[in-house]
C-alpha positions as CSV (number, residue, x, y, z in Angstrom):
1,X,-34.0,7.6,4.0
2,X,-30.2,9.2,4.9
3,X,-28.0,8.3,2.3
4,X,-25.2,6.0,3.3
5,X,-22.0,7.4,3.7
6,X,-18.9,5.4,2.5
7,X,-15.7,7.5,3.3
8,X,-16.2,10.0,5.5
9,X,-13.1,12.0,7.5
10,X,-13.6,14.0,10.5
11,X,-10.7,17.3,11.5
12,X,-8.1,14.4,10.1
13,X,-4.5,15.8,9.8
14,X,-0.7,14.4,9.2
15,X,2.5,16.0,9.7
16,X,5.8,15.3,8.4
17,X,8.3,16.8,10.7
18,X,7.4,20.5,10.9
19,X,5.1,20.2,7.6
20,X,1.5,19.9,7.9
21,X,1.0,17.5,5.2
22,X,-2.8,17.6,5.7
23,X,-4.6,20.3,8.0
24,X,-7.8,19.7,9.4
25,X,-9.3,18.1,6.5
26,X,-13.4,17.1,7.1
27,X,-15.9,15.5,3.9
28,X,-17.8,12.6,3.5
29,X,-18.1,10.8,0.3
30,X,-21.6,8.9,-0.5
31,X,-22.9,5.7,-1.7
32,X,-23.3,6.0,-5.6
33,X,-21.4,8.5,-6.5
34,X,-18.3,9.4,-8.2
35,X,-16.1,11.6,-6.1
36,X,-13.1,13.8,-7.4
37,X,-10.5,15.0,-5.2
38,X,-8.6,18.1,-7.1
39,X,-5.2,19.6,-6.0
40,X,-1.9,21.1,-6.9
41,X,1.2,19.1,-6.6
42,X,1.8,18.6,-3.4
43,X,-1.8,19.8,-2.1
44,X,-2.2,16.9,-0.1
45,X,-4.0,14.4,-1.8
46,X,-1.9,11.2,-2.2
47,X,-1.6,11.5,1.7
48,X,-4.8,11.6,2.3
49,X,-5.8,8.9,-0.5
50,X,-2.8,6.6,1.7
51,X,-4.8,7.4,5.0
52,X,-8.2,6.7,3.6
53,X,-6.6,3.2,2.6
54,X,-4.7,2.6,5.8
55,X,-1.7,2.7,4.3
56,X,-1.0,6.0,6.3
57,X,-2.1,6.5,9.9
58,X,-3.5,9.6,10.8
59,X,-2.1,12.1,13.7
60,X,-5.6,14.0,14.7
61,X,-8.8,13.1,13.6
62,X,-10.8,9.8,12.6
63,X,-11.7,8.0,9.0
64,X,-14.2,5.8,8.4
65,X,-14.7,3.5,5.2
66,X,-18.3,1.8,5.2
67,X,-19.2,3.0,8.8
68,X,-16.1,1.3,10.3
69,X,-13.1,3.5,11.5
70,X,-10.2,2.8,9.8
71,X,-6.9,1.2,10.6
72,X,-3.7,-0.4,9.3
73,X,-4.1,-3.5,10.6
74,X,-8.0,-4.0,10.0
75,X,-8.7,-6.1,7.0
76,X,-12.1,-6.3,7.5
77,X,-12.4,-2.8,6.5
78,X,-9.3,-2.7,3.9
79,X,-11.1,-5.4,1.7
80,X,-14.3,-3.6,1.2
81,X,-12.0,-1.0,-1.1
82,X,-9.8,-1.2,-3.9
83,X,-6.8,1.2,-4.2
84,X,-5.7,1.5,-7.6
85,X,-2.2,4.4,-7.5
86,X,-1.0,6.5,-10.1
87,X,2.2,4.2,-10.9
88,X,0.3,0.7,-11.6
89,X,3.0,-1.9,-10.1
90,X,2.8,-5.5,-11.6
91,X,4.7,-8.7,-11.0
92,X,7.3,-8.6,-14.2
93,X,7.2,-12.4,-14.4
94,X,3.5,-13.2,-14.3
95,X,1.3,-12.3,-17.1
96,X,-2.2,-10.4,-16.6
97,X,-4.3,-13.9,-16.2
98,X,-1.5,-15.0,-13.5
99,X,-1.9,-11.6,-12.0
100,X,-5.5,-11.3,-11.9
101,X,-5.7,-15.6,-10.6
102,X,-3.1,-14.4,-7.7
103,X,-5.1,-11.4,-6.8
104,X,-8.3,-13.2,-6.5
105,X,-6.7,-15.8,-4.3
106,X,-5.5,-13.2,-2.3
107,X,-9.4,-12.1,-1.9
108,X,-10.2,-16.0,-1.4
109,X,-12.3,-15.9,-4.3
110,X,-13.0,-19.6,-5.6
111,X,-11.7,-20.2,-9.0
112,X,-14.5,-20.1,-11.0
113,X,-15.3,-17.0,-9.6
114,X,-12.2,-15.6,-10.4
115,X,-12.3,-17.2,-14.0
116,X,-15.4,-15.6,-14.9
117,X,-14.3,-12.1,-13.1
118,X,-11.0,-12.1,-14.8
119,X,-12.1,-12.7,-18.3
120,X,-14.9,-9.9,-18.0
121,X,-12.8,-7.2,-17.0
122,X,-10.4,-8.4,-19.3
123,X,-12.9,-8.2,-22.4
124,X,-13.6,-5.1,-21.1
125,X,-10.4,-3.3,-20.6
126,X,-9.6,-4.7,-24.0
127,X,-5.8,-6.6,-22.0
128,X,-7.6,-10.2,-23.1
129,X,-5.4,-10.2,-26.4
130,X,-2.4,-9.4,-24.4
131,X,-3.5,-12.1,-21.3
132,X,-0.9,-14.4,-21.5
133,X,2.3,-12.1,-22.0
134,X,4.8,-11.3,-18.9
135,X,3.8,-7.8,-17.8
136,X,7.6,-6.9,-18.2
137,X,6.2,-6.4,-21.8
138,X,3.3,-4.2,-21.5
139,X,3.4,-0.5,-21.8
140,X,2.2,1.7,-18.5
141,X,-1.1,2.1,-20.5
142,X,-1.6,-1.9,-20.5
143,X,0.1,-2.1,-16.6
144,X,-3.1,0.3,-15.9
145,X,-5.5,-1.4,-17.5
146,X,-4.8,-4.9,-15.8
147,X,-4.4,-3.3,-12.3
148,X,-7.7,-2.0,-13.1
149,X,-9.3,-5.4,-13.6
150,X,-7.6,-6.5,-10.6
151,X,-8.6,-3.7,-8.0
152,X,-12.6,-4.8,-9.9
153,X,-12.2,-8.6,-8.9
154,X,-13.6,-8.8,-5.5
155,X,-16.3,-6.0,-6.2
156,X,-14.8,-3.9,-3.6
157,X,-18.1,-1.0,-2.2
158,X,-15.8,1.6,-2.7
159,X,-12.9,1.8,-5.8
160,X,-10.1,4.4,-5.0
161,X,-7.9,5.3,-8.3
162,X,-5.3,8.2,-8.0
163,X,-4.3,9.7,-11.8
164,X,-6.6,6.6,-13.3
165,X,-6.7,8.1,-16.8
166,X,-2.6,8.8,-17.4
167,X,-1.3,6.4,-20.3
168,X,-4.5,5.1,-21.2
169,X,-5.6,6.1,-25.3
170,X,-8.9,7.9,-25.8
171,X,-11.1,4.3,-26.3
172,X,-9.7,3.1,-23.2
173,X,-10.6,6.6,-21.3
174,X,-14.2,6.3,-22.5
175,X,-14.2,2.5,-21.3
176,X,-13.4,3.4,-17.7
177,X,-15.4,6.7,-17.4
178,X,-18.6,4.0,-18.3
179,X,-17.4,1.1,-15.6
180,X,-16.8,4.1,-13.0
181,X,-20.8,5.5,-13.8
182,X,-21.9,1.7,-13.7
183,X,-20.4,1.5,-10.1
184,X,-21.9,4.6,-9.0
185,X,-25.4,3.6,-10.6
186,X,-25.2,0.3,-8.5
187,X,-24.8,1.9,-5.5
188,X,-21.0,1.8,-4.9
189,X,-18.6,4.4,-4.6
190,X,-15.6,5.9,-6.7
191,X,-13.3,8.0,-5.1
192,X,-11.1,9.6,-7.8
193,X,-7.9,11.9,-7.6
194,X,-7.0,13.5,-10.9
195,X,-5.1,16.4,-12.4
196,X,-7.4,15.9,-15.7
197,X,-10.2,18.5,-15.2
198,X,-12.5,17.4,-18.5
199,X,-12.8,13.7,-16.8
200,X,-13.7,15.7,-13.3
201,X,-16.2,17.9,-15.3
202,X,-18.2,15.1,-17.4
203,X,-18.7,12.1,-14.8
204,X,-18.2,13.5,-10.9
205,X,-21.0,14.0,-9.2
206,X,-19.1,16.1,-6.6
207,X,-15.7,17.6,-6.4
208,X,-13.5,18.8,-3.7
209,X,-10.2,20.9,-4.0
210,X,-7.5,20.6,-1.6
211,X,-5.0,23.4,-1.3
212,X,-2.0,23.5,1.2
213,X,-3.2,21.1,2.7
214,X,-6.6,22.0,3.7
215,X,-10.5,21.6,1.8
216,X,-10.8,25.2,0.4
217,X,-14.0,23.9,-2.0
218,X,-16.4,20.7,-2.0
219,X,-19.9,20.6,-3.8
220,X,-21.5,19.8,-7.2
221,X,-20.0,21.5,-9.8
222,X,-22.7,24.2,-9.7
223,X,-22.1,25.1,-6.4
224,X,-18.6,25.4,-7.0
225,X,-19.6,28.1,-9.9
226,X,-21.3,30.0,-7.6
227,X,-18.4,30.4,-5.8
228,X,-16.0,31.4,-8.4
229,X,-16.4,35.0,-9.6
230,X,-18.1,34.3,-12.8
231,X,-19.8,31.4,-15.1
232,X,-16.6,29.1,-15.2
233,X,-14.9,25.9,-16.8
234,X,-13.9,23.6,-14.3
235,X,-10.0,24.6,-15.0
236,X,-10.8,28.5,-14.6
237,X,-12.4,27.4,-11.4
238,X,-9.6,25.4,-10.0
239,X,-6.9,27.8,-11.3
240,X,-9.1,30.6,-9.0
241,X,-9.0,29.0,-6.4
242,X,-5.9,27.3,-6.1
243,X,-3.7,30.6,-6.5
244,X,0.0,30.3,-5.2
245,X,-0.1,32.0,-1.4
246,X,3.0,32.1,-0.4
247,X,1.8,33.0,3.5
248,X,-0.5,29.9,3.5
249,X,1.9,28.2,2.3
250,X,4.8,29.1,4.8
251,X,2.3,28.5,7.4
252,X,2.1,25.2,6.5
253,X,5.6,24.1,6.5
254,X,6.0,25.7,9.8
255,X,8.1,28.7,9.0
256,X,6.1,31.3,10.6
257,X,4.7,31.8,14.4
């Protein structure tokens, strides 16, 4: 049986005036598995998380999410994902339960749908003790935690989080790393863009680096070994190949022929 594939981008690229934002970029991303897109600041990977979403359009190339192309004005597509960015944005004046009841409208969930929903992923991100405080009050740590539970409420097939770890203590790392393996054990997809290599190492199934813009790596961790020069850590591997160039990097803002 071919594995279904549930992102998958084809020679997609985006300019910004004379700066190739993204250059040619090509993977797929399957069914059950947890995905990890690696870069350096300003690599390329929040513009190409945006496009995935359709929050960006691309200038060359096609995306697909869950064998649909797509676009910024297809729902259809956009609500079978969840985009969860790396600064979590909250209404100030509602509280988390508000928050999670309006998101689930949104969704057209039926309230006891959204009752039940809400209070698991509540009781699991540990924010139930903190559910009826304005989110004006709640640390960035909290703010992730209930954006969390609310990209989870409609069961989205494929959960997109950029940085999902930052502000989050050690319990509350461990919690998510087991609700990201439990989506890619039922068959669902988690597309994850971190800078934090350990979480990369211990739960991706597959990993690709972009650099300047373009894929320079993309396979299991073992495979990406056998690229580097010797028997590597995930850091000494990225740090290998994701040394400053200069050239490439002119190139890519348009400064040379």
């Amino acid at each position: 049986m071919t594995e279904a594939i549930s992102i998958r981008l084809d020679r997609v690229t985006k300019c910004y005036g004379r700066l190739r934002a993204v250059d040619d970029v090509s993977f797929e991303v399957r069914a059950g598995e947890v995905f990890a897109f690696l870069g350096p600041n300003g690599a390329g990977k929040t513009t190409t998380i945006k496009m995935i979403t359709g929050l960006l359009a691309p200038d060359e190339g096609t995306i697909e999410v869950c064998g649909r192309p797509m676009a910024m004005d297809d729902q259809d597509v956009k609500v079978q994902l969840a985009y969860v960015p790396d600064q979590p944005y909250l209404y100030e004046k509602l509280s988390a339960r508000e928050f999670l009841d309006f998101v689930g409208r949104m969704y057209g969930l039926d309230a006891p749908t959204i009752e039940a929903r809400a209070r698991h992923y509540m009781n699991r991100l540990q924010v139930t003790p903190f559910a009826d405080q304005l989110a004006e009050s709640y640390s960035h740590g909290m703010k992730q935690r209930v954006v969390l539970a609310a990209a989870l409420l409609h069961e989205p097939k494929v959960l997109i989080v950029d940085e999902p770890m930052v502000g989050l203590d050690p319990r509350t790392v461990r919690i998510v790393k087991e609700l990201f393996r439990e989506r890619a054990e039922a068959g669902l997809t988690v597309f994850m863009s971190t800078h934090t290599l350990d979480i990369a190492e211990t739960i991706a199934h597959r990993i690709a680096i972009i650099h300047h813009g373009r894929i320079i790596a993309c396979g299991t961790l073992e495979e990406l070994k056998a690229r580097a020069r010797r028997e590597h850590r995930l850091e000494d591997i990225f740090l290998e190949l994701t040394q400053p160039d200069p050239d490439a990097e002119a190139q890519r803002m348009g400064l040379t022929a």
